[in-house]
MARTORPA-160869 format. One record per atom (N, C-alpha, C, CB): residue in one letter; x, y, z; atom name. Coordinates in pm, whole numbers, padded with zeros to 5 digits. Glycine has a CB too. Layout:
N
{type:A	X:X	Y:Y	Z:Z	atom:CA}
...
% end
This chain:
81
{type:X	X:-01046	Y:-00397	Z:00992	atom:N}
{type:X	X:-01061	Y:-00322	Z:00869	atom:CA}
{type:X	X:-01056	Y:-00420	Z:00752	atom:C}
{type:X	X:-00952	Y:-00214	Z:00856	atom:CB}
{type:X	X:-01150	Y:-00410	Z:00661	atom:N}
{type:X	X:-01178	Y:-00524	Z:00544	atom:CA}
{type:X	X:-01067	Y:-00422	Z:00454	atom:C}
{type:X	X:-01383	Y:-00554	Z:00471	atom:CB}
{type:X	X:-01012	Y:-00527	Z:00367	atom:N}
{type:X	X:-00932	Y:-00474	Z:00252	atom:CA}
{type:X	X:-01032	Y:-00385	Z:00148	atom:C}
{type:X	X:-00859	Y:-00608	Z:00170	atom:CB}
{type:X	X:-01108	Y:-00387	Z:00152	atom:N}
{type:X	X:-01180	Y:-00267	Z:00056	atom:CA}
{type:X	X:-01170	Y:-00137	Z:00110	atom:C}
{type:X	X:-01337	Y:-00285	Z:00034	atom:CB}
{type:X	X:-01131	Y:-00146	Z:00258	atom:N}
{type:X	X:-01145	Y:00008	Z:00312	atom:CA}
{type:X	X:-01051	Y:00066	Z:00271	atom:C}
{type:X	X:-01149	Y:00039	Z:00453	atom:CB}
{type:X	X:-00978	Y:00040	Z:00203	atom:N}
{type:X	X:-00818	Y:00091	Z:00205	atom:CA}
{type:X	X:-00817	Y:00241	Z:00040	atom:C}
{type:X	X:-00677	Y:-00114	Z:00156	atom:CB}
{type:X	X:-00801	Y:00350	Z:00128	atom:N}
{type:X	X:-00810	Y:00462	Z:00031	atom:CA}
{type:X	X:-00722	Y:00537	Z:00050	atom:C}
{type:X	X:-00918	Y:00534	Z:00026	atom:CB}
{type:X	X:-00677	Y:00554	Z:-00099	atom:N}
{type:X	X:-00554	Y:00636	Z:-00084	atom:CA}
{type:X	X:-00554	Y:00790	Z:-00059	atom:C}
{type:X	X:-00483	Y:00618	Z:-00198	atom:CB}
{type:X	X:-00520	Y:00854	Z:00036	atom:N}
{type:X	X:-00512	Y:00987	Z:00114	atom:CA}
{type:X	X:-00402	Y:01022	Z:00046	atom:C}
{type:X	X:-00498	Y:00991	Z:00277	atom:CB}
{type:X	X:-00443	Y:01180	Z:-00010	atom:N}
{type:X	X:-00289	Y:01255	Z:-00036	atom:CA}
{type:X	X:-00291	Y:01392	Z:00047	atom:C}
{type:X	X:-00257	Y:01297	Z:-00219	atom:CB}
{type:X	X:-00196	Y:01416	Z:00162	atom:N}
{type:X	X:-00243	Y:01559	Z:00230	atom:CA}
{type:X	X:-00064	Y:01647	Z:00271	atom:C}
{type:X	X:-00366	Y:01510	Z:00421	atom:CB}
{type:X	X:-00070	Y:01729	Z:00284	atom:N}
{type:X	X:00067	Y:01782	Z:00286	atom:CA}
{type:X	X:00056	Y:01804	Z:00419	atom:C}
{type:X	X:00109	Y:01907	Z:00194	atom:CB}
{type:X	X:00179	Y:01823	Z:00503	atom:N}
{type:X	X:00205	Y:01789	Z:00648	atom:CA}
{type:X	X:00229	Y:01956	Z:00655	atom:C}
{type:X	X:00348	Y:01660	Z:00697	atom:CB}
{type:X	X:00272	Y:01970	Z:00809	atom:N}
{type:X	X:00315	Y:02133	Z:00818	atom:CA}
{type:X	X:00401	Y:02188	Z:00763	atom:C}
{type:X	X:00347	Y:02178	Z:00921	atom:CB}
{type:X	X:00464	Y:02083	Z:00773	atom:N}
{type:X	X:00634	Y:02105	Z:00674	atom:CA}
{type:X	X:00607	Y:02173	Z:00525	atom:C}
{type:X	X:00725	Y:01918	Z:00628	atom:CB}
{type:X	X:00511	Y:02132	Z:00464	atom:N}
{type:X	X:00466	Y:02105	Z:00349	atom:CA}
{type:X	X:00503	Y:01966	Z:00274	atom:C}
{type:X	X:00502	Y:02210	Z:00282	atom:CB}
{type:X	X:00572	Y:01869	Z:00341	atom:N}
{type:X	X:00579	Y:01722	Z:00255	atom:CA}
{type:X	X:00432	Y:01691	Z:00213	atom:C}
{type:X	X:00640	Y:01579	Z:00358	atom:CB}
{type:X	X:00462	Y:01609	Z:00127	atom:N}
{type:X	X:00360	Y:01521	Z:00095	atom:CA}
{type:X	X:00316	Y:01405	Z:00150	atom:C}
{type:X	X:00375	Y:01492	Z:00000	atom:CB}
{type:X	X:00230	Y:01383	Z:00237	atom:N}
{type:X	X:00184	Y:01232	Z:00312	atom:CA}
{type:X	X:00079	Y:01150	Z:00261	atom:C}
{type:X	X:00133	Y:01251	Z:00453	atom:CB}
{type:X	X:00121	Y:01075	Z:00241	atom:N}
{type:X	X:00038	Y:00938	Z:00158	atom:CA}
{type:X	X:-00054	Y:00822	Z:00278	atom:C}
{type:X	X:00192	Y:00820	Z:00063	atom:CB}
{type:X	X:-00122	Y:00851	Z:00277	atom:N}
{type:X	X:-00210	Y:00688	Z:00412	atom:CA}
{type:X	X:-00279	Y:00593	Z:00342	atom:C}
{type:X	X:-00364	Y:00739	Z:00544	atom:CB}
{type:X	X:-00309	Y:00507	Z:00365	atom:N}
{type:X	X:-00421	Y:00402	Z:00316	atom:CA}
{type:X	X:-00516	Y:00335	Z:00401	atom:C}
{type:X	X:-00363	Y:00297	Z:00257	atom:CB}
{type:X	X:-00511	Y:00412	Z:00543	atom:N}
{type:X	X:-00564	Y:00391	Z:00642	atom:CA}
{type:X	X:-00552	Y:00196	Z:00696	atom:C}
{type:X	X:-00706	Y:00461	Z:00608	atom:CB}
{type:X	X:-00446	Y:00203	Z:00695	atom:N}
{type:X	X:-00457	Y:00078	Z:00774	atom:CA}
{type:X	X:-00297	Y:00071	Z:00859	atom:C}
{type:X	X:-00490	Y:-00069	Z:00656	atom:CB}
{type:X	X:-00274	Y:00066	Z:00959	atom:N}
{type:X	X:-00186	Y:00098	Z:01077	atom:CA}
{type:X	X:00001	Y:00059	Z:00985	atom:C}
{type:X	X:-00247	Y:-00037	Z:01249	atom:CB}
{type:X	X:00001	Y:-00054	Z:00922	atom:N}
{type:X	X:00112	Y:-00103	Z:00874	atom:CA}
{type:X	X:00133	Y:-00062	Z:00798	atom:C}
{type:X	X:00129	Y:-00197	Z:00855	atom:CB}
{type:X	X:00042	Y:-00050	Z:00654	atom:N}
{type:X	X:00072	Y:-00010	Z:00541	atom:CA}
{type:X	X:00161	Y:00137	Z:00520	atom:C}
{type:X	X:-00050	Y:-00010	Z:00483	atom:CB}
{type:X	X:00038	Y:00245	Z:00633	atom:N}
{type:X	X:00094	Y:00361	Z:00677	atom:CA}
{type:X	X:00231	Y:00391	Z:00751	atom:C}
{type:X	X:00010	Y:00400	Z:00745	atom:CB}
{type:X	X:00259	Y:00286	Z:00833	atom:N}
{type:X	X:00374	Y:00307	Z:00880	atom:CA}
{type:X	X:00477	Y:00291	Z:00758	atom:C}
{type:X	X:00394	Y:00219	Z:00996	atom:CB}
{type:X	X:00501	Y:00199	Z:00680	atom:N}
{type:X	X:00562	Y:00178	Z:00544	atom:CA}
{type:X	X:00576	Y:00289	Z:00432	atom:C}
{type:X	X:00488	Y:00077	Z:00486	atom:CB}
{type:X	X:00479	Y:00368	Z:00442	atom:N}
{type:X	X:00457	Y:00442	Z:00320	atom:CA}
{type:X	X:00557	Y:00608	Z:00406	atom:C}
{type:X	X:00236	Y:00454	Z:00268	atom:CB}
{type:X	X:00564	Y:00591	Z:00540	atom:N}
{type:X	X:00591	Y:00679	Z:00607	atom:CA}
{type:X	X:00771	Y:00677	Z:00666	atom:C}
{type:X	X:00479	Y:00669	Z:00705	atom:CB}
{type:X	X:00814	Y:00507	Z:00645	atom:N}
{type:X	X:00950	Y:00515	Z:00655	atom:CA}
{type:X	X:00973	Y:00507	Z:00487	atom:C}
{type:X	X:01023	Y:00389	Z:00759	atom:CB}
{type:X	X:00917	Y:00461	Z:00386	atom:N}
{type:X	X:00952	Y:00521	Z:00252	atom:CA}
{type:X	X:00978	Y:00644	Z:00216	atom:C}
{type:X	X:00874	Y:00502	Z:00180	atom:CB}
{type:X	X:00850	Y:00707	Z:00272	atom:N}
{type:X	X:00895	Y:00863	Z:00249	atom:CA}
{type:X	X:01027	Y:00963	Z:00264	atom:C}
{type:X	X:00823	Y:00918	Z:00322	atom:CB}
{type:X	X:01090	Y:00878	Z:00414	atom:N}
{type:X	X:01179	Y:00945	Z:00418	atom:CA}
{type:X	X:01283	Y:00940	Z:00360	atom:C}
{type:X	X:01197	Y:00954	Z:00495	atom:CB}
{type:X	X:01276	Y:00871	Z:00238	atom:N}
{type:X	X:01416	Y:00769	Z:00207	atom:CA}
{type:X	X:01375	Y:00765	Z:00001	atom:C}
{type:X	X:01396	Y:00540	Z:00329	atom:CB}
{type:X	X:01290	Y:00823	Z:00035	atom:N}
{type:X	X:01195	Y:00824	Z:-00136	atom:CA}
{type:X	X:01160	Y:00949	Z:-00166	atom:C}
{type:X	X:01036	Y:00737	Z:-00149	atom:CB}
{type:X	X:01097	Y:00978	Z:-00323	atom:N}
{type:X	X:01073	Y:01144	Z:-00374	atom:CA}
{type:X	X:00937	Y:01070	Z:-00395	atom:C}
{type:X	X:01176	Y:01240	Z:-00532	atom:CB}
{type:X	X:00857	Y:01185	Z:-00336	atom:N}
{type:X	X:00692	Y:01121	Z:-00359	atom:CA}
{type:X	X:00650	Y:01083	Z:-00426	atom:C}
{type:X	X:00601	Y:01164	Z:-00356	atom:CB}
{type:X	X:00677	Y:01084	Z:-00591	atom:N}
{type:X	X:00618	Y:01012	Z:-00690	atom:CA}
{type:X	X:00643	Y:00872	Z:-00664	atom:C}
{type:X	X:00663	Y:01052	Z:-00818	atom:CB}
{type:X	X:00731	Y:00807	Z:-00598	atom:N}
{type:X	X:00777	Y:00673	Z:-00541	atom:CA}
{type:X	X:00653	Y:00668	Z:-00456	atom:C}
{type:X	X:00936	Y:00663	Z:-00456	atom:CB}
{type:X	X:00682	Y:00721	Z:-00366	atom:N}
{type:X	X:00593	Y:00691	Z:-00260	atom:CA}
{type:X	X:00451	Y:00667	Z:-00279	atom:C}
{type:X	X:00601	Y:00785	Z:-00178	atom:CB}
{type:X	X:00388	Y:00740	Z:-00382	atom:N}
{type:X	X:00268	Y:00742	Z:-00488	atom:CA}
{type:X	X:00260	Y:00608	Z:-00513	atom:C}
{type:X	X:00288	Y:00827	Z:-00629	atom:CB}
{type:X	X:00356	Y:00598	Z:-00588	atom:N}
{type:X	X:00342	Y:00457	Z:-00712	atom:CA}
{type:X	X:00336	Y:00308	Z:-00614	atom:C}
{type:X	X:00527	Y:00444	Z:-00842	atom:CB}
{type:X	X:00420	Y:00331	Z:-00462	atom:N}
{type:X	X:00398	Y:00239	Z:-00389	atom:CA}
{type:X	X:00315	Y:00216	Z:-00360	atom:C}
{type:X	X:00437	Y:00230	Z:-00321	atom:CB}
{type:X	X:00209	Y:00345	Z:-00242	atom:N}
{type:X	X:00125	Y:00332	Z:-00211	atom:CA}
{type:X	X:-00025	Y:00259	Z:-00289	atom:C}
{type:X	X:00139	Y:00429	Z:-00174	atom:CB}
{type:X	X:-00050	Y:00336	Z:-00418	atom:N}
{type:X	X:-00102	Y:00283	Z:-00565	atom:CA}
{type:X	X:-00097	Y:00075	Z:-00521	atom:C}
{type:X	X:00057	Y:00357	Z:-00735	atom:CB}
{type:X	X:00018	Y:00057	Z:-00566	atom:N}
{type:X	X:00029	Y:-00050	Z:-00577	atom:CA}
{type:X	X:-00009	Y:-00122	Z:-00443	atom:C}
{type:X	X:00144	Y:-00065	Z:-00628	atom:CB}
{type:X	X:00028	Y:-00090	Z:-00345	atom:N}
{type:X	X:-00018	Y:-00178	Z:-00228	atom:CA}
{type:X	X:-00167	Y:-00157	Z:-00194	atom:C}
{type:X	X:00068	Y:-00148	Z:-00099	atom:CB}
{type:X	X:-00241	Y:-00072	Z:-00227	atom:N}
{type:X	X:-00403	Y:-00085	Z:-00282	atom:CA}
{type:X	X:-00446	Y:-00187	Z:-00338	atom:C}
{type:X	X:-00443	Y:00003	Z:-00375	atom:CB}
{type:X	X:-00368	Y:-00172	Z:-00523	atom:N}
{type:X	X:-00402	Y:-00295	Z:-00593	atom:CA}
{type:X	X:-00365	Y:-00446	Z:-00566	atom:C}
{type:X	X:-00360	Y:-00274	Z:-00703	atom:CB}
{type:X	X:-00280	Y:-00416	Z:-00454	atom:N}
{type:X	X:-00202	Y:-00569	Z:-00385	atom:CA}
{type:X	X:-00340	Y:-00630	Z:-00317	atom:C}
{type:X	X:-00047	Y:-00536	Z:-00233	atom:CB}
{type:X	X:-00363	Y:-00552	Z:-00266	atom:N}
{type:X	X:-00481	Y:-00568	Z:-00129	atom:CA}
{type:X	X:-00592	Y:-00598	Z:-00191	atom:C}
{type:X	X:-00517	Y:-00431	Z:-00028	atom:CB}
{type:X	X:-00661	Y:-00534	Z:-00295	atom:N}
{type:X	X:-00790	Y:-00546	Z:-00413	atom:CA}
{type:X	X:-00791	Y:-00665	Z:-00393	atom:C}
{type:X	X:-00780	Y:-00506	Z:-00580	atom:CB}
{type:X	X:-00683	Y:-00653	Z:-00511	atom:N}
{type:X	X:-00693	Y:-00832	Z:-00576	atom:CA}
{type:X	X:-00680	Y:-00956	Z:-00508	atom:C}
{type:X	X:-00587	Y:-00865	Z:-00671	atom:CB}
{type:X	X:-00550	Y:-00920	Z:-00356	atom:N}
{type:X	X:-00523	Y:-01049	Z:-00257	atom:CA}
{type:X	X:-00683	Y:-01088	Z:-00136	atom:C}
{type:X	X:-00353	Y:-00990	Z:-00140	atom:CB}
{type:X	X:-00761	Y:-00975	Z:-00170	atom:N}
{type:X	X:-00860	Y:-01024	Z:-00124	atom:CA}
{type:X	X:-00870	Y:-01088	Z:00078	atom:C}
{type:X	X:-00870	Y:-01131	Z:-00241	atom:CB}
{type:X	X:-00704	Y:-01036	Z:00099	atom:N}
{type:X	X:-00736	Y:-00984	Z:00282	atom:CA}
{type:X	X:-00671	Y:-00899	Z:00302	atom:C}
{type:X	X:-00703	Y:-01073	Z:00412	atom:CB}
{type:X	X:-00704	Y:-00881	Z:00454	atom:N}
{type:X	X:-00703	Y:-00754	Z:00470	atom:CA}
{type:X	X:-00511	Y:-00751	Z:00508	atom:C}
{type:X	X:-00834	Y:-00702	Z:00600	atom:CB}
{type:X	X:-00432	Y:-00635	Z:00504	atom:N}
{type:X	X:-00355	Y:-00630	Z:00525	atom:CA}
{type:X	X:-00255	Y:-00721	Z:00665	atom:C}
{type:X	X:-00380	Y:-00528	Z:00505	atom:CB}
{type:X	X:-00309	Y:-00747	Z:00795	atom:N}
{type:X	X:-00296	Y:-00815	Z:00898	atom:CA}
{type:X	X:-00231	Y:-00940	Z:00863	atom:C}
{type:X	X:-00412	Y:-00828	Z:00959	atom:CB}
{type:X	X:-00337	Y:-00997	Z:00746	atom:N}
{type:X	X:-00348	Y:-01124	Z:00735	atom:CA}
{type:X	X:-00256	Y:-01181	Z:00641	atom:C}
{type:X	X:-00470	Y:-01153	Z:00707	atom:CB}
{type:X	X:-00177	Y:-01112	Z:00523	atom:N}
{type:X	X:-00069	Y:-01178	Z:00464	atom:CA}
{type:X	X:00061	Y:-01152	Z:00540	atom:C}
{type:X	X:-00058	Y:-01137	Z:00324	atom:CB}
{type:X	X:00087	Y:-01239	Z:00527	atom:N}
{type:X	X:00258	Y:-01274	Z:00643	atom:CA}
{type:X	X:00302	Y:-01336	Z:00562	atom:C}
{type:X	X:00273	Y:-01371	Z:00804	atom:CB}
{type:X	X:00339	Y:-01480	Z:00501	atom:N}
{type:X	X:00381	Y:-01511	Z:00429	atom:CA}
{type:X	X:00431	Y:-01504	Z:00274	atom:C}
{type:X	X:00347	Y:-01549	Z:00462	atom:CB}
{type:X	X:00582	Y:-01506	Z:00237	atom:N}
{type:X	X:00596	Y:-01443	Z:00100	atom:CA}
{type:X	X:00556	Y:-01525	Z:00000	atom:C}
{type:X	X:00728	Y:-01402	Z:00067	atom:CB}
{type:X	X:00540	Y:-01675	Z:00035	atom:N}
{type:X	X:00458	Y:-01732	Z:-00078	atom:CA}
{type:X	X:00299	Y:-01661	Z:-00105	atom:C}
{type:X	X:00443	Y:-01894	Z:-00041	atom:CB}
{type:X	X:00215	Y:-01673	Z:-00040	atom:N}
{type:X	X:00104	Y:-01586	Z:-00068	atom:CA}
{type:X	X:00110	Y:-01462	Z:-00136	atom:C}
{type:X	X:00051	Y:-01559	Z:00037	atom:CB}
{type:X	X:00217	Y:-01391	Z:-00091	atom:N}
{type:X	X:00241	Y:-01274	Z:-00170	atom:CA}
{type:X	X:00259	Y:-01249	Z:-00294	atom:C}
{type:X	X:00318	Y:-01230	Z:-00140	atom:CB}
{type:X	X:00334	Y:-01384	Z:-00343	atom:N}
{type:X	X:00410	Y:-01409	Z:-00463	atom:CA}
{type:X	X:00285	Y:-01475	Z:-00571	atom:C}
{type:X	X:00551	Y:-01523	Z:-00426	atom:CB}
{type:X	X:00206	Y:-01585	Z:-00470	atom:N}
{type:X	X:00089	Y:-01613	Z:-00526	atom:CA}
{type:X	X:-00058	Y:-01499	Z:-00549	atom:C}
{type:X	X:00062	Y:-01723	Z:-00444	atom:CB}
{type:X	X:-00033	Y:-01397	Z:-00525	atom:N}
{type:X	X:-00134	Y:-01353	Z:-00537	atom:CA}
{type:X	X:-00054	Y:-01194	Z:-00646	atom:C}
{type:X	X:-00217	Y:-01343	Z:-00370	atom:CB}
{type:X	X:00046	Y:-01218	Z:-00619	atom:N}
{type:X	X:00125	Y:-01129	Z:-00739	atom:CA}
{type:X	X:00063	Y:-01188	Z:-00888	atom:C}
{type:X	X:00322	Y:-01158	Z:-00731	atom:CB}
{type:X	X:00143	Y:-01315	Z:-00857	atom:N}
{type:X	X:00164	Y:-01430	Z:-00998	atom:CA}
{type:X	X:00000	Y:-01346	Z:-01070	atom:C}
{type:X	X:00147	Y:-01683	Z:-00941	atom:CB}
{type:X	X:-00135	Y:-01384	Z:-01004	atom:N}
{type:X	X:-00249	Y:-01436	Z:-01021	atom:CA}
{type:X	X:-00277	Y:-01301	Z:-01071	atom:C}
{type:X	X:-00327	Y:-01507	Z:-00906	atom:CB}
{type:X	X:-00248	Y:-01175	Z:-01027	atom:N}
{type:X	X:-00267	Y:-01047	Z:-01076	atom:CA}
{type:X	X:-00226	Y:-00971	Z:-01217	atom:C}
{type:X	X:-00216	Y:-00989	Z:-00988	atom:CB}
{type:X	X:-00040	Y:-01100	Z:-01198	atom:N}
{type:X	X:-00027	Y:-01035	Z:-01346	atom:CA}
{type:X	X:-00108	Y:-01141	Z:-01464	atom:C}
{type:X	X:00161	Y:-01019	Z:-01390	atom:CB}
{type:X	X:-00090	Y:-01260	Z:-01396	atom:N}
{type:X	X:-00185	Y:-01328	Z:-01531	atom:CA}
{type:X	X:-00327	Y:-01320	Z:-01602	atom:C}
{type:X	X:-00198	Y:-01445	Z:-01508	atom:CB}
{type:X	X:-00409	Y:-01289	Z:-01476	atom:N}
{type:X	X:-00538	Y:-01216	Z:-01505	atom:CA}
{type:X	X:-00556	Y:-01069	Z:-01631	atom:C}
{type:X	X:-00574	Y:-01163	Z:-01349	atom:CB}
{type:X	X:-00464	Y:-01015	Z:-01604	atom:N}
{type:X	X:-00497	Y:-00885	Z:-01733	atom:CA}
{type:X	X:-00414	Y:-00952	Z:-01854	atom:C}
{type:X	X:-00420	Y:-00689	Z:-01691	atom:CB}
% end
């Protein structure tokens, strides 16, 4: 999955929660132990952001492991605007 595929899903479960995906196996699992532990507007604003993480870091989720990269591609996001 290329980092452009990544779209944010908002759908309510049976329960009626709110479930957030971005279709990519990790991210989702994350947004899904947040949930339980977060009030969805969190979970929103995370999900949101780990989109724009992914945009701008330019791979696909798999591929950042390291927190320097992370940090470098943070840095580069806020200096750009």
């Amino acid at each position: 999955m290329a980092w452009m595929d990544l779209c944010l899903r908002r759908a309510k479960c049976a329960s009626g929660d709110l479930v957030m995906r971005l279709g990519a196996p990790q991210l989702d699992a994350y947004l899904e132990f947040l949930a339980v532990r977060s009030r969805p507007n969190t979970v929103l604003a995370v999900a949101y952001d780990l989109r724009v993480f992914f945009a701008v870091g330019g791979k696909p989720p798999p591929q950042v492991t390291a927190r320097v990269r992370c940090r470098r591609t943070m840095r580069s996001a806020t200096t750009a605007t």
